[in-house]
Backbone of each chain as ProteinMPNN parsed JSONL, in Angstrom:
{"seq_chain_A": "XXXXXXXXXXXXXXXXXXXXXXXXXXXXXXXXXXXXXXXXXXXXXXXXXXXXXXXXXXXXXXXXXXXXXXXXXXXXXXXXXXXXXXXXXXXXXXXXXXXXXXXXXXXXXXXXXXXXXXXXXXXXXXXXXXXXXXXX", "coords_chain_A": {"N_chain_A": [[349.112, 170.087, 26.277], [348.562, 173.764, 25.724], [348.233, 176.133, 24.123], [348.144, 179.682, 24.349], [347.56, 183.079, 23.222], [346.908, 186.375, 22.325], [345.992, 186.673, 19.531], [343.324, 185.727, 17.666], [342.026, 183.413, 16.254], [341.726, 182.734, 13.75], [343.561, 184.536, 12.744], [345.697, 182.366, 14.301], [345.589, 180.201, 12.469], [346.704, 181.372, 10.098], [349.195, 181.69, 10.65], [350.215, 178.709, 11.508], [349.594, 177.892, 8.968], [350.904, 179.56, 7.426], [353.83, 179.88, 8.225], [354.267, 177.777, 10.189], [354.12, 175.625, 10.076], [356.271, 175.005, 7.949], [358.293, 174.348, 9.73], [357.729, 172.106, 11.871], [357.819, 168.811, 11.439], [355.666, 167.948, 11.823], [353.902, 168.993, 10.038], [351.848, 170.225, 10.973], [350.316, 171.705, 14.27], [350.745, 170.341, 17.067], [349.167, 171.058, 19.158], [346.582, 172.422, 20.793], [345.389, 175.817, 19.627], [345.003, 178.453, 21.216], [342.572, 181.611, 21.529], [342.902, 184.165, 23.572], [341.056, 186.486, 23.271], [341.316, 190.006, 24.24], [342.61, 189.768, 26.499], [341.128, 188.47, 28.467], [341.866, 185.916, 29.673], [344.433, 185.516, 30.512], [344.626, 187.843, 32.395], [343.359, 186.784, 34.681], [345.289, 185.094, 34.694], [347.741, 186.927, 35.963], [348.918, 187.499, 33.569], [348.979, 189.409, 31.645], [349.608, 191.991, 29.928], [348.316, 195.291, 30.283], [349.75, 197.574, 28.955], [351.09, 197.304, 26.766], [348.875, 195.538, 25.745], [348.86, 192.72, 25.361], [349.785, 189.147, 25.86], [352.097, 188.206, 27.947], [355.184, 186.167, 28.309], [354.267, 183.571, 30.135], [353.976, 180.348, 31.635], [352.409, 177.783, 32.896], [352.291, 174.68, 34.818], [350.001, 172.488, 34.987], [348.303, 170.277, 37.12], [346.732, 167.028, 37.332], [344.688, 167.418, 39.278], [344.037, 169.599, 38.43], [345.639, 171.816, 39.885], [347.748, 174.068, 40.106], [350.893, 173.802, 40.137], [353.423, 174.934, 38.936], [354.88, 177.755, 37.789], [356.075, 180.082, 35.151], [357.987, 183.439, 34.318], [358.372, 185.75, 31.946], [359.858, 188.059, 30.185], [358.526, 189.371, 26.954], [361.154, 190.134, 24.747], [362.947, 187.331, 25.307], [363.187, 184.344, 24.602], [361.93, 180.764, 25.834], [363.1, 178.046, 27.784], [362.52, 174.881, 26.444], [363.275, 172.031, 27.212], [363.981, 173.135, 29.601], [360.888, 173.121, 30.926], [359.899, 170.608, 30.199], [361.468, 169.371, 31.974], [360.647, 169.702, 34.478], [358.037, 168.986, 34.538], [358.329, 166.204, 34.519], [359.705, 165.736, 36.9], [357.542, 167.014, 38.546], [355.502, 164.646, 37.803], [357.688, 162.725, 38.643], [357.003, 162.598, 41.848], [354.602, 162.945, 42.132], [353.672, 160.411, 41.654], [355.047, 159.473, 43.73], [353.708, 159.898, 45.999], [353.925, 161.823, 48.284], [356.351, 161.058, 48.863], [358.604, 160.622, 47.488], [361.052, 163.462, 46.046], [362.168, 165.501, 44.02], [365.617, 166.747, 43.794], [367.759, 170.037, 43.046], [368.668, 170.142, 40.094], [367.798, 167.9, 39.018], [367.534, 165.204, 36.58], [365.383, 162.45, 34.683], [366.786, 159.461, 35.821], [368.569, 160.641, 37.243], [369.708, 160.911, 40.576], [366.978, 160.293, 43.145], [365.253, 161.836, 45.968], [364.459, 160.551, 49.077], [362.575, 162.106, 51.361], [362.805, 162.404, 54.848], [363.046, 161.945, 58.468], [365.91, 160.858, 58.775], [367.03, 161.85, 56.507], [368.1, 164.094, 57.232], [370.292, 166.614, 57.713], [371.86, 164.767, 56.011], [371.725, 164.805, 53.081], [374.509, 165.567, 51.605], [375.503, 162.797, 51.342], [374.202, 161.38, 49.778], [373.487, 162.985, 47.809], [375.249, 164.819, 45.265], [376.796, 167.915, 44.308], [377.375, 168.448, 41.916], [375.068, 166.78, 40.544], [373.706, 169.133, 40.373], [374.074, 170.489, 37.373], [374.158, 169.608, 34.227]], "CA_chain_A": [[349.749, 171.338, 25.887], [348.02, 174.365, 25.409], [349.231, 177.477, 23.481], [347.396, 181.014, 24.128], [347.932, 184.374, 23.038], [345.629, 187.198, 22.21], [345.566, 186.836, 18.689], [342.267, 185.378, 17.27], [342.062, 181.595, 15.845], [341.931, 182.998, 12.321], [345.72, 184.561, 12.948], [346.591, 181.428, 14.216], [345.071, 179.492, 11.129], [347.561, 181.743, 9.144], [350.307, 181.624, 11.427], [349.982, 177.064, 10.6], [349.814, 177.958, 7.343], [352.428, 180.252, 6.194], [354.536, 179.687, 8.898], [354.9, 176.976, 11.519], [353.708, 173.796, 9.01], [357.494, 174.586, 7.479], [359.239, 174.455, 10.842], [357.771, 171.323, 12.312], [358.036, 167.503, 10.884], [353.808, 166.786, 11.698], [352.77, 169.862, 9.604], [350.728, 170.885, 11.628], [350.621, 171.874, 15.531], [350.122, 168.929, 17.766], [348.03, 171.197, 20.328], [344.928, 173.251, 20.261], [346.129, 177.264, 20.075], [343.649, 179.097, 22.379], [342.444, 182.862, 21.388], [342.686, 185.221, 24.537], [340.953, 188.17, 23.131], [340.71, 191.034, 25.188], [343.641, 189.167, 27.562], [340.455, 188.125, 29.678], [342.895, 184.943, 30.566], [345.252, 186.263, 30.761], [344.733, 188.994, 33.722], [342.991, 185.881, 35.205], [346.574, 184.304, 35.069], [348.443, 187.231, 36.119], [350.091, 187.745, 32.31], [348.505, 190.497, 30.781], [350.413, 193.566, 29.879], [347.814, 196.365, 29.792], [350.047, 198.92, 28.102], [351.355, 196.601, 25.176], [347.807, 194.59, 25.134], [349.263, 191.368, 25.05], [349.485, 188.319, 27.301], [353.761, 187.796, 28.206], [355.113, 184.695, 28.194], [354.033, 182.832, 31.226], [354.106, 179.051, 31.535], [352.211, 177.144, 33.855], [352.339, 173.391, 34.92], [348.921, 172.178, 36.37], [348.174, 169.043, 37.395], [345.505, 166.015, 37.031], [343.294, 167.813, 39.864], [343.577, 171.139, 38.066], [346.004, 172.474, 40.574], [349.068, 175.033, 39.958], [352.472, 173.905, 40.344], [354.818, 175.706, 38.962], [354.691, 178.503, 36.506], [357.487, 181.111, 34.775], [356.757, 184.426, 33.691], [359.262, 185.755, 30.524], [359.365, 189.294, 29.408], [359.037, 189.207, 25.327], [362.19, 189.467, 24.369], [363.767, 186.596, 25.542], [362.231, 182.645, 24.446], [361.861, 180.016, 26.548], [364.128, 177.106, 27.361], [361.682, 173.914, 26.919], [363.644, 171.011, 28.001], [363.768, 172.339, 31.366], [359.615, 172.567, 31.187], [359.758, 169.138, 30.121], [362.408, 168.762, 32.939], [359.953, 170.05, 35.66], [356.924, 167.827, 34.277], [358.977, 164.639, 34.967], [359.732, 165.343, 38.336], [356.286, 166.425, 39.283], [354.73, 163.264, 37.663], [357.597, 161.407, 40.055], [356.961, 163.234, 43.114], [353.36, 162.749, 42.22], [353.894, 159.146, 41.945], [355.468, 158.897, 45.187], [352.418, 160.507, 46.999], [354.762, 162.588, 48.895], [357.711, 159.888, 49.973], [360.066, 161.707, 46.91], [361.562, 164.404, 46.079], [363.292, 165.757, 42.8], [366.376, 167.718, 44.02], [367.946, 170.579, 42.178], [369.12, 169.74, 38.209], [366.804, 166.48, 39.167], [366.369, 164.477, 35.329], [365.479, 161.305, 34.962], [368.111, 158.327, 36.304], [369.573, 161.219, 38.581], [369.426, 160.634, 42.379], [365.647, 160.846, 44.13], [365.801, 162.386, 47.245], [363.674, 160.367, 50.402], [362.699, 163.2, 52.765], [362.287, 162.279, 56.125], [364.229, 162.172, 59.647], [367.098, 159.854, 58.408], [367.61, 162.559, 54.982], [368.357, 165.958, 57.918], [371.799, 166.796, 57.459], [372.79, 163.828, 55.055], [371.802, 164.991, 51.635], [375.681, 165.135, 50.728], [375.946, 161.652, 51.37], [373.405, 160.816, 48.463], [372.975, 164.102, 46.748], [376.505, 165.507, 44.966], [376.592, 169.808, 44.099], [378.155, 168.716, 40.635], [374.367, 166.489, 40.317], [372.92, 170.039, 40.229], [373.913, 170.456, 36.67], [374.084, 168.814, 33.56]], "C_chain_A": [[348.705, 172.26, 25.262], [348.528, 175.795, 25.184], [348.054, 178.538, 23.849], [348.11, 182.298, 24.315], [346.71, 185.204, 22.313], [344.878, 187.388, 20.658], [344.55, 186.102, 17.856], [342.793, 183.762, 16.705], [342.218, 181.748, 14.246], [343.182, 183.485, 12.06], [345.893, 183.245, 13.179], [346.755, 180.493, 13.187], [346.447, 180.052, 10.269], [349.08, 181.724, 9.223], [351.306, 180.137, 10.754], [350.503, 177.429, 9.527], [350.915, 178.174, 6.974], [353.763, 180.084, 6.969], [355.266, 178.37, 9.489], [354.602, 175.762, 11.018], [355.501, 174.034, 8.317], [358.509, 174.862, 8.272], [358.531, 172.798, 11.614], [357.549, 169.758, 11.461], [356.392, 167.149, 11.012], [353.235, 167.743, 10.808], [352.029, 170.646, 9.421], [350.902, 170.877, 13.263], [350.108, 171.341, 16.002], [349.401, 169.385, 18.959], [347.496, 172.156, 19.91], [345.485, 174.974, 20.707], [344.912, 177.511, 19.834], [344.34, 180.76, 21.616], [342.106, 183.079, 22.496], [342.537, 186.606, 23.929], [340.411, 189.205, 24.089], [341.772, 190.497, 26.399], [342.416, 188.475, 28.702], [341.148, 187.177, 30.715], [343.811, 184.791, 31.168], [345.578, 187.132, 32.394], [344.447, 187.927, 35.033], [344.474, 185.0, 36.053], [347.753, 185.12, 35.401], [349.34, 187.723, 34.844], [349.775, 188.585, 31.295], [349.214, 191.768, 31.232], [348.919, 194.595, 29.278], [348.435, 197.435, 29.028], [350.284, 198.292, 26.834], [350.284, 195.511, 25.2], [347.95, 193.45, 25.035], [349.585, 190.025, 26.224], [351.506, 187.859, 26.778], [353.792, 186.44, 28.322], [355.221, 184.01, 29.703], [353.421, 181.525, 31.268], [353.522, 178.385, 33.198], [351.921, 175.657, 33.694], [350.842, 172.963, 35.844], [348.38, 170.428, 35.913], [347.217, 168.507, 36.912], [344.188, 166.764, 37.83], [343.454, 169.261, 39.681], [344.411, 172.128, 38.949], [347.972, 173.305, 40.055], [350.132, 174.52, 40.654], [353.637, 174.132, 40.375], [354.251, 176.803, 37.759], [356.059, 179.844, 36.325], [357.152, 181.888, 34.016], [358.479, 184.747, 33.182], [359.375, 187.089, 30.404], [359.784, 188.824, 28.463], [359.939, 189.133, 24.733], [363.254, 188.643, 24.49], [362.941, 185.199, 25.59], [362.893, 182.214, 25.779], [363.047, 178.786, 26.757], [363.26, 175.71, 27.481], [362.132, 172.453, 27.305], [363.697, 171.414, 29.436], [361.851, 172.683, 31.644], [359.681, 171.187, 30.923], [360.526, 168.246, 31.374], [361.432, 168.355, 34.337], [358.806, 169.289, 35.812], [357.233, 166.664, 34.457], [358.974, 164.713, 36.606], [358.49, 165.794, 39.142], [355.535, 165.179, 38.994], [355.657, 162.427, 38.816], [356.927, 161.892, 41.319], [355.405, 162.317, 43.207], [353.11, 161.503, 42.616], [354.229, 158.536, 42.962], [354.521, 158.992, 45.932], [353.631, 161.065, 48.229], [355.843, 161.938, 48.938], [358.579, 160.555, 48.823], [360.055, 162.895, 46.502], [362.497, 164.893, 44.936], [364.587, 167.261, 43.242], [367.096, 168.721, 42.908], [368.963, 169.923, 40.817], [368.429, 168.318, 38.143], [366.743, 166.054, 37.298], [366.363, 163.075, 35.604], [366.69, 160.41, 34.876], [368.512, 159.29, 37.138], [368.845, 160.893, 39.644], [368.046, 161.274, 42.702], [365.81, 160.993, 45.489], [364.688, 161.373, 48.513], [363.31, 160.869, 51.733], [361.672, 162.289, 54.052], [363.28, 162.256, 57.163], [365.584, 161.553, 59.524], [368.068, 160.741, 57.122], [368.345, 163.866, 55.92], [369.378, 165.816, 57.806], [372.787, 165.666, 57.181], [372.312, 163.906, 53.685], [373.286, 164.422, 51.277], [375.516, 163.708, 50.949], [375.192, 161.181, 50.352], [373.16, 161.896, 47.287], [375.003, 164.989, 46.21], [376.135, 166.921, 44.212], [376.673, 168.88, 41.984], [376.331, 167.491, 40.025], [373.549, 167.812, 39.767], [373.243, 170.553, 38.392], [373.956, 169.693, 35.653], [375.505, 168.25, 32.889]], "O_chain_A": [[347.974, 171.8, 24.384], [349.149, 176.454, 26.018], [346.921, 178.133, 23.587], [348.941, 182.599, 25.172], [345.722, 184.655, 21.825], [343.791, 187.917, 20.429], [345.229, 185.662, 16.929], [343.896, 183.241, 16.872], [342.811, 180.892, 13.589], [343.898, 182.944, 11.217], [346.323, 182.683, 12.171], [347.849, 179.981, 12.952], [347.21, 179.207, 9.803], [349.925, 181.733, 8.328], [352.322, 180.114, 10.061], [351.677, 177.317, 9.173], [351.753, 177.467, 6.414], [354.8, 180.155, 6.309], [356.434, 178.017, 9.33], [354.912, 174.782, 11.695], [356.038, 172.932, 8.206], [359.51, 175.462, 7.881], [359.575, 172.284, 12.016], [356.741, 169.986, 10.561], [355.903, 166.206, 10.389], [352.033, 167.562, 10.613], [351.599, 171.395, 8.543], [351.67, 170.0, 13.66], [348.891, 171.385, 15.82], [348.988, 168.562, 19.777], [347.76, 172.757, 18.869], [345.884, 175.289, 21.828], [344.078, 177.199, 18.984], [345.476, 181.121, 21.31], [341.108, 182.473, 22.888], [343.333, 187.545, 23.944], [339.289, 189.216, 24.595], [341.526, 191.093, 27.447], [342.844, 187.989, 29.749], [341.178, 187.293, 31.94], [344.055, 184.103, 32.159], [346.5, 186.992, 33.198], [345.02, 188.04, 36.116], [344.684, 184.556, 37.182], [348.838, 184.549, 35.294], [350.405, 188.3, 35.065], [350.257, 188.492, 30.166], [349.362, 192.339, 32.312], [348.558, 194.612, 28.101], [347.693, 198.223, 28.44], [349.703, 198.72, 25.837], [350.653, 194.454, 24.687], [346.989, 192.9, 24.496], [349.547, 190.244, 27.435], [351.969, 187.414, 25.728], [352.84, 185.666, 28.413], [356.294, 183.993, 30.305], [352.24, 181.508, 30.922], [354.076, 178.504, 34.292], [351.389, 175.266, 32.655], [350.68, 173.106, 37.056], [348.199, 169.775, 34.886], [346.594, 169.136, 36.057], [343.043, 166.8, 37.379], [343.111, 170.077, 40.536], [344.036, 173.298, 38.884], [349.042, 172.76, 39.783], [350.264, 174.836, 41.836], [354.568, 173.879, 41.14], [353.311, 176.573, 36.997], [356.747, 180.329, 37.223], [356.331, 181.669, 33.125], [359.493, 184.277, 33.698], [358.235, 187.379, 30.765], [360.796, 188.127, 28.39], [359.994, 188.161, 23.979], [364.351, 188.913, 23.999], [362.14, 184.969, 26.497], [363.758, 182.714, 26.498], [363.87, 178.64, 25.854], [363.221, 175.28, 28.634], [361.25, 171.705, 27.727], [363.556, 170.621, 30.367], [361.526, 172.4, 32.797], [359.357, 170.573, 31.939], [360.372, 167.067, 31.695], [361.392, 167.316, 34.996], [358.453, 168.893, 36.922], [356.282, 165.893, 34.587], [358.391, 163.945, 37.371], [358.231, 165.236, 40.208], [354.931, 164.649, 39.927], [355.136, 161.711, 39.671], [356.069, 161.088, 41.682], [355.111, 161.403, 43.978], [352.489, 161.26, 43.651], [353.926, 157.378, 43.249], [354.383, 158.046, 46.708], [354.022, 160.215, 49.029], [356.662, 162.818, 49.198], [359.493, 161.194, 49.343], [358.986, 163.501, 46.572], [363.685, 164.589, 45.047], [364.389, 168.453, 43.008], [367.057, 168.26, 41.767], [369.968, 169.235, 40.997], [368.582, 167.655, 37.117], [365.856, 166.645, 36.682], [367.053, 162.512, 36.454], [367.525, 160.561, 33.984], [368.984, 158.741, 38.134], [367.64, 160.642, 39.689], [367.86, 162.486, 42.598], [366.536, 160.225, 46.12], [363.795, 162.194, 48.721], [363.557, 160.383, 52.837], [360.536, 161.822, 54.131], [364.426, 162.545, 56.819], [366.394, 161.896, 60.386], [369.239, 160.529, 56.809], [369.125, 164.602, 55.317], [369.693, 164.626, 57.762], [373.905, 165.468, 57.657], [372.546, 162.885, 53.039], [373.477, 163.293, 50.824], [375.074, 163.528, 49.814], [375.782, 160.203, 49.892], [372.746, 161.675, 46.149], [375.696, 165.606, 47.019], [375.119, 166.931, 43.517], [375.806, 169.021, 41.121], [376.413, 167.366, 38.804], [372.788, 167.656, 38.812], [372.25, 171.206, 38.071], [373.728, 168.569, 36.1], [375.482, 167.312, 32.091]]}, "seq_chain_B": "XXXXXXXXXXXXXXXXXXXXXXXXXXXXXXXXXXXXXXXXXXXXXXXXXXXXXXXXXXXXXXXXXXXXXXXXXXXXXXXXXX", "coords_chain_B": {"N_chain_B": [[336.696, 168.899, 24.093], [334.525, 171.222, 23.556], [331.65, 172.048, 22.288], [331.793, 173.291, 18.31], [332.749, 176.983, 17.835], [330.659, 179.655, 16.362], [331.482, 180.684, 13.262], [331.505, 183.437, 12.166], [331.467, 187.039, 11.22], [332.184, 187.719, 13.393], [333.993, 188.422, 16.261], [334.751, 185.124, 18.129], [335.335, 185.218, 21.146], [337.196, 184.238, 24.628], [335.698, 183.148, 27.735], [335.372, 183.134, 30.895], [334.658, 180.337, 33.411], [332.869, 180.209, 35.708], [333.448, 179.652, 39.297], [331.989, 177.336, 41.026], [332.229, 176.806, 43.783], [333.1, 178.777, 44.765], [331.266, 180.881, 44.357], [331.504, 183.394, 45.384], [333.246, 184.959, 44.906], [334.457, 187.921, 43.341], [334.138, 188.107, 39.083], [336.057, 188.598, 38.061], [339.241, 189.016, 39.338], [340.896, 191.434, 38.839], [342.031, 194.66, 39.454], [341.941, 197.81, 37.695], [344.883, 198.462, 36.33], [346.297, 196.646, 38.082], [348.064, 193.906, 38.904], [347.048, 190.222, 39.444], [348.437, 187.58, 40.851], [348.682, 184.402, 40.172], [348.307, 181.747, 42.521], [351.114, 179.37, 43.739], [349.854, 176.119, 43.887], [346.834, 176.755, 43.907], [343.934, 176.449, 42.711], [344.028, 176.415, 39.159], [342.254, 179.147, 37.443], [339.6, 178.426, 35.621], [338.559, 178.192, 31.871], [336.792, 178.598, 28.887], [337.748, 178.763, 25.735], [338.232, 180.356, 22.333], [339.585, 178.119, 20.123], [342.202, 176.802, 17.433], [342.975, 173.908, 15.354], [344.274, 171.073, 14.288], [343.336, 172.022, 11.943], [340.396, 172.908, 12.379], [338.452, 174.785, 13.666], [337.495, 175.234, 17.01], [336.356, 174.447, 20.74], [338.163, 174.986, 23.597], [338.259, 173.639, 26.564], [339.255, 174.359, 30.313], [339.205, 172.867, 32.348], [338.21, 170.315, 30.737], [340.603, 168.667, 30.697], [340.695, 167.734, 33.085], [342.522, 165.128, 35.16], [344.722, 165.035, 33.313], [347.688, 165.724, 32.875], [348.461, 169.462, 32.781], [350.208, 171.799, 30.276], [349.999, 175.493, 29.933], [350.547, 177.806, 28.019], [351.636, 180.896, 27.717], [352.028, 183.591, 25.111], [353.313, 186.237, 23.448], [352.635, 186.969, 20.958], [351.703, 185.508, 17.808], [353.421, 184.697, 15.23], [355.872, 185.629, 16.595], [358.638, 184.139, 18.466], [358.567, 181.534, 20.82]], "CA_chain_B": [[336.386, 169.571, 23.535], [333.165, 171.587, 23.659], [331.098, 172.394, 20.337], [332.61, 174.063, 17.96], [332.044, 178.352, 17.964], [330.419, 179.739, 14.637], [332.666, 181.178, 12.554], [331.201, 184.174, 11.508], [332.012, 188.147, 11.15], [331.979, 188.497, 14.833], [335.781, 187.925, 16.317], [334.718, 184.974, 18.937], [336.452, 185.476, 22.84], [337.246, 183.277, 25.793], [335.041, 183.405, 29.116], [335.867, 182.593, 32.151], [334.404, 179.948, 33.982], [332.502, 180.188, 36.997], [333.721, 178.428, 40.044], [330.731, 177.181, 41.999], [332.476, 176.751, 45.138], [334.096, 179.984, 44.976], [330.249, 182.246, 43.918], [330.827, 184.918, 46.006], [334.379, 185.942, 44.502], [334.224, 188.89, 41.737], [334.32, 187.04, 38.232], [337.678, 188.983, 37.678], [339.833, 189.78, 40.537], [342.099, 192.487, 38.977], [341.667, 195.938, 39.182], [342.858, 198.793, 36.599], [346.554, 198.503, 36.342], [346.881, 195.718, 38.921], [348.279, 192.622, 38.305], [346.605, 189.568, 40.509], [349.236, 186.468, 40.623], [348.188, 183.041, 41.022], [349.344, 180.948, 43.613], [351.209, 177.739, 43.184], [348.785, 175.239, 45.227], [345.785, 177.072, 44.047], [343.339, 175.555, 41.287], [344.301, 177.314, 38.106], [341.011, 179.27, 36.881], [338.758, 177.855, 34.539], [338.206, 178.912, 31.024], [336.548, 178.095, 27.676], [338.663, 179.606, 25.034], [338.12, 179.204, 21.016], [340.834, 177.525, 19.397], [342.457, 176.562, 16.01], [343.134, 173.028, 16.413], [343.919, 170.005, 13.395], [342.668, 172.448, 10.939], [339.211, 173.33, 12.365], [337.966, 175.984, 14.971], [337.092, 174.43, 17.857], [336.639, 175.337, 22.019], [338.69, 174.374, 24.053], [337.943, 174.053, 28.149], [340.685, 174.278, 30.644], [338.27, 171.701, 33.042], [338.12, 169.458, 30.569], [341.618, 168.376, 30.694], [341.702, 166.944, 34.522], [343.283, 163.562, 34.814], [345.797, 165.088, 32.791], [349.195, 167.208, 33.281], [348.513, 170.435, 31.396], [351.438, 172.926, 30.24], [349.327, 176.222, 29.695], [352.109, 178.803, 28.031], [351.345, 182.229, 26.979], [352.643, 184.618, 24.515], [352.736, 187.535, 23.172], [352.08, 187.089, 19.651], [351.31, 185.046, 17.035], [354.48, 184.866, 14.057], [357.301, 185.77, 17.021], [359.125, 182.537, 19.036], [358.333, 181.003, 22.132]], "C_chain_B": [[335.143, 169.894, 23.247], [332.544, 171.98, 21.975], [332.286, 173.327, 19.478], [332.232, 176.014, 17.856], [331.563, 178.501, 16.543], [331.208, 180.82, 14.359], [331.606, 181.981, 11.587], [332.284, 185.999, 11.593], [332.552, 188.674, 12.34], [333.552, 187.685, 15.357], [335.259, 186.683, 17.771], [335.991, 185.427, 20.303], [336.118, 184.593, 23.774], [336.422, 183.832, 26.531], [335.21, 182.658, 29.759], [334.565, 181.895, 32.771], [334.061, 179.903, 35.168], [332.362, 179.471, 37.948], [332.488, 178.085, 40.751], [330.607, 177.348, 43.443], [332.933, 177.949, 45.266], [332.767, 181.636, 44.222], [330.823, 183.365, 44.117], [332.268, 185.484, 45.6], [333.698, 186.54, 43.152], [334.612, 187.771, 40.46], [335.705, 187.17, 37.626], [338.322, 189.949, 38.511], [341.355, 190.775, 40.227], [341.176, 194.301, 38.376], [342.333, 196.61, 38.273], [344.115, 199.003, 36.646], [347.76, 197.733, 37.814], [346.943, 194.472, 38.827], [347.86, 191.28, 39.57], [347.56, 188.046, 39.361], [348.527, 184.923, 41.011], [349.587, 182.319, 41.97], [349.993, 180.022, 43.484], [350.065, 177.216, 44.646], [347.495, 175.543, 44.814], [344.857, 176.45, 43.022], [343.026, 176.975, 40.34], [342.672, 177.497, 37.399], [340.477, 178.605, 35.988], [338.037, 178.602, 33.608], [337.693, 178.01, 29.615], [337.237, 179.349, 27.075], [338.183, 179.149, 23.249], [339.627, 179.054, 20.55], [341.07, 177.488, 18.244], [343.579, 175.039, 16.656], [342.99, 171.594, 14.819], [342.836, 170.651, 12.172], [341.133, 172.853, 10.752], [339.492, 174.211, 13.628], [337.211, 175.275, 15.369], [336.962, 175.119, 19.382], [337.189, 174.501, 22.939], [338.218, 175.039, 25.905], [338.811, 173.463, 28.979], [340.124, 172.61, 31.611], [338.563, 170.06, 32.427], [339.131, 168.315, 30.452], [341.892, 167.708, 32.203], [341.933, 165.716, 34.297], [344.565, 163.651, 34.082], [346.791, 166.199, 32.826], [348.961, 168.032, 32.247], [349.529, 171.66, 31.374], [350.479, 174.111, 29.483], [350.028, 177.491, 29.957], [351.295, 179.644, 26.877], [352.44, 182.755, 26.413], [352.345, 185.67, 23.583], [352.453, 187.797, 21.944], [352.147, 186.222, 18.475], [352.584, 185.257, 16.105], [355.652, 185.431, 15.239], [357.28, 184.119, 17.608], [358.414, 182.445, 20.411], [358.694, 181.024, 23.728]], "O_chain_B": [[334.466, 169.031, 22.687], [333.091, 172.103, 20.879], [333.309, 173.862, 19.904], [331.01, 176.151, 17.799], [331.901, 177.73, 15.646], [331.534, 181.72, 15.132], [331.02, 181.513, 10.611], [333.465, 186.086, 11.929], [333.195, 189.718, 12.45], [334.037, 186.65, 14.901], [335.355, 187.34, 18.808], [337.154, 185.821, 20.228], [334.977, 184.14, 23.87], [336.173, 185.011, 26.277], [335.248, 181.467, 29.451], [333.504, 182.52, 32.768], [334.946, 179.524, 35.936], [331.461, 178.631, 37.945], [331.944, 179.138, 41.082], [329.678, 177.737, 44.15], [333.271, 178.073, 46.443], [333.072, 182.762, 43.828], [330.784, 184.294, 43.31], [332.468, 186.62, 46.031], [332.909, 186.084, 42.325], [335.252, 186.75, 40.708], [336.347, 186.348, 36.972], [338.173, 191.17, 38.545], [342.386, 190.884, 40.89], [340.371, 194.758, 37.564], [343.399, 196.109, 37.917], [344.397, 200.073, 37.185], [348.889, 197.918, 38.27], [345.905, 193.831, 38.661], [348.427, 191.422, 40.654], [347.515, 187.67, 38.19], [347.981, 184.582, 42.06], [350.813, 182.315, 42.075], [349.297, 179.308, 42.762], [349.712, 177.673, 45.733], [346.687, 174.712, 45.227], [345.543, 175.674, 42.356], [342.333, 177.98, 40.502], [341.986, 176.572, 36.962], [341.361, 177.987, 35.393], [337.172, 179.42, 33.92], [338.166, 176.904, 29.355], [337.338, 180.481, 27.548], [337.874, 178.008, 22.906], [340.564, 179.842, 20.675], [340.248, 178.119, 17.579], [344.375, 174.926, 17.589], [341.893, 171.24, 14.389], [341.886, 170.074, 11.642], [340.582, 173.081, 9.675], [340.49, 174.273, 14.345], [336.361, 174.664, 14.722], [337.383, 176.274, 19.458], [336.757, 173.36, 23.104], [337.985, 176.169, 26.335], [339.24, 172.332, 28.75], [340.652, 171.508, 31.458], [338.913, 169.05, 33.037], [338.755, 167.177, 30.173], [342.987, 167.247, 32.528], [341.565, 165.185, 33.25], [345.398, 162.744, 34.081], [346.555, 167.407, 32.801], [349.115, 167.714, 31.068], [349.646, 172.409, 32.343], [350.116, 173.766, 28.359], [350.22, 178.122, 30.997], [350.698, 179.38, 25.834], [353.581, 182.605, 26.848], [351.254, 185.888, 23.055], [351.981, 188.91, 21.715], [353.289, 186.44, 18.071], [352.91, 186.43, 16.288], [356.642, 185.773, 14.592], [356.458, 183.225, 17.409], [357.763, 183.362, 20.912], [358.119, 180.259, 24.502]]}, "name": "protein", "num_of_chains": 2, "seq": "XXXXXXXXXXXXXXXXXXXXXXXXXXXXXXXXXXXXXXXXXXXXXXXXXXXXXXXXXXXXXXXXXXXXXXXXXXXXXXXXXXXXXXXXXXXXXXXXXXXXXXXXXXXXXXXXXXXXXXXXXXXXXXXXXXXXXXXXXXXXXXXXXXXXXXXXXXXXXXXXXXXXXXXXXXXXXXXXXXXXXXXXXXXXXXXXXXXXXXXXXXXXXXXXXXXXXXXXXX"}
C-alpha cells in the first residue's frame, strides 16, 4: 500500500501527528505516504487536476510484474469504498493463482462461486453462477 | 527502500523513472491541459518518490515493490478522507 498526494512529507509528518495517530489503533500509518510535488506522478498516472493542482483520487491495483490491473478514478468530493479494493485484490491474486483457468464473476468474494471459462462454461453460467450471487 | 533524501530547506520531489526498454518515449507523455490515461495491461510507470514512513523520511521506489501486489491510491490532500 502506497498513499500519494501532492503535499510534501513534512505535511504528512503533521497530518500522523495531529491527526491520523488518533483515528487508527497502530498509531501510526502502516504504509509509506509518497510526496507528488509538482503532480509529476500524477500526470504520469493520468490523475492530475491542472486547474485545482492536485492529484484526484485514483486507485490503482498493480501486480507482482509491475503490471496495471485495475484502477478507479474519484472526483474529491466523494471517498472511497475500500472493502471493494480489498474485494478486487482477492480475486486478482485468485485468478492469478489459477494462471488463467479462473475467473472471479461479478460481486465475486471469497467462498462465492469461481467461474471455469472454457467451451463447457458458453451458455451455462446460470447453472453455476446465480444474479442474486452478484450482490452481497 | 532507497536512501533516505536530506532533509533540508529545499522541498524534496518525485522523479520519474526511466524505462530502458521504452528510451525513445518523451519522459512525460502529457501535453498542456491533456490528460494521458494508463492502460490496464500496461506496466504502471516507474517512480522514486520521498516519503514519510514509521516516523522517518525516507524514498520510496515504485520498482522496488515487484513480487508484490501494490494498491497505489491518490488524493487530493493531506487532512481530507480517502
Amino acid at each position: 500500500m502506497l498513499s500519494m498526494s501532492v503535499d510534501s512529507m513534512f505535511v504528512h509528518k503533521m497530518w500522523v501527528d495531529k491527526e491520523l495517530s488518533k483515528m487508527v489503533t497502530a498509531k501510526t500509518v502502516p504504509f509509506p505516504m509518497l510526496s507528488d510535488g509538482g503532480g509529476t506522478i500524477g500526470k504520469m498516472y493520468g490523475v492530475y487536476d491542472q486547474d485545482e493542482g492536485v492529484d484526484i483520487r485514483g486507485r490503482f491495483l498493480i501486480d507482482p510484474d509491475g503490471i496495471v490491473q485495475a484502477y478507479e478514478m474519484v472526483a474529491p468530493p466523494v471517498g472511497r469504498n475500500i472493502p471493494e479494493t480489498l474485494r478486487q485484490l482477492q480475486a486478482f491474486q485468485l485468478v492469478r493463482e489459477g494462471k488463467g483457468t479462473k475467473a472471479a464473476p461479478s460481486g465475486w468474494r471469497p467462498g462465492k462461486t469461481v467461474l471455469e471459462p472454457g467451451p463447457d462454461l458458453v451458455g451455462n453460467v446460470w447453472k453455476v453462477w446465480t444474479v442474486d450471487q452478484a450482490f452481497d | 527502500m532507497a536512501e533516505k533524501p536530506a532533509v533540508g530547506c529545499k522541498r524534496p520531489s518525485a522523479k520519474v523513472e526511466k524505462n530502458p526498454e521504452k528510451a525513445q518515449q518523451p519522459e512525460t507523455p502529457v501535453t498542456k491541459g491533456e490528460h494521458h490515461m494508463i492502460q490496464i495491461g500496461q506496466k504502471a510507470p516507474d517512480f522514486t518518490a520521498p516519503a514519510y514512513f514509521n516516523n522517518e523520511f525516507t524514498e520510496v521506489k515504485l520498482s522496488d515493490h515487484l513480487g508484490k501486489w501494490v494498491v497505489l491510491c491518490f488524493y487530493p490532500g493531506d487532512f481530507t478522507f480517502v
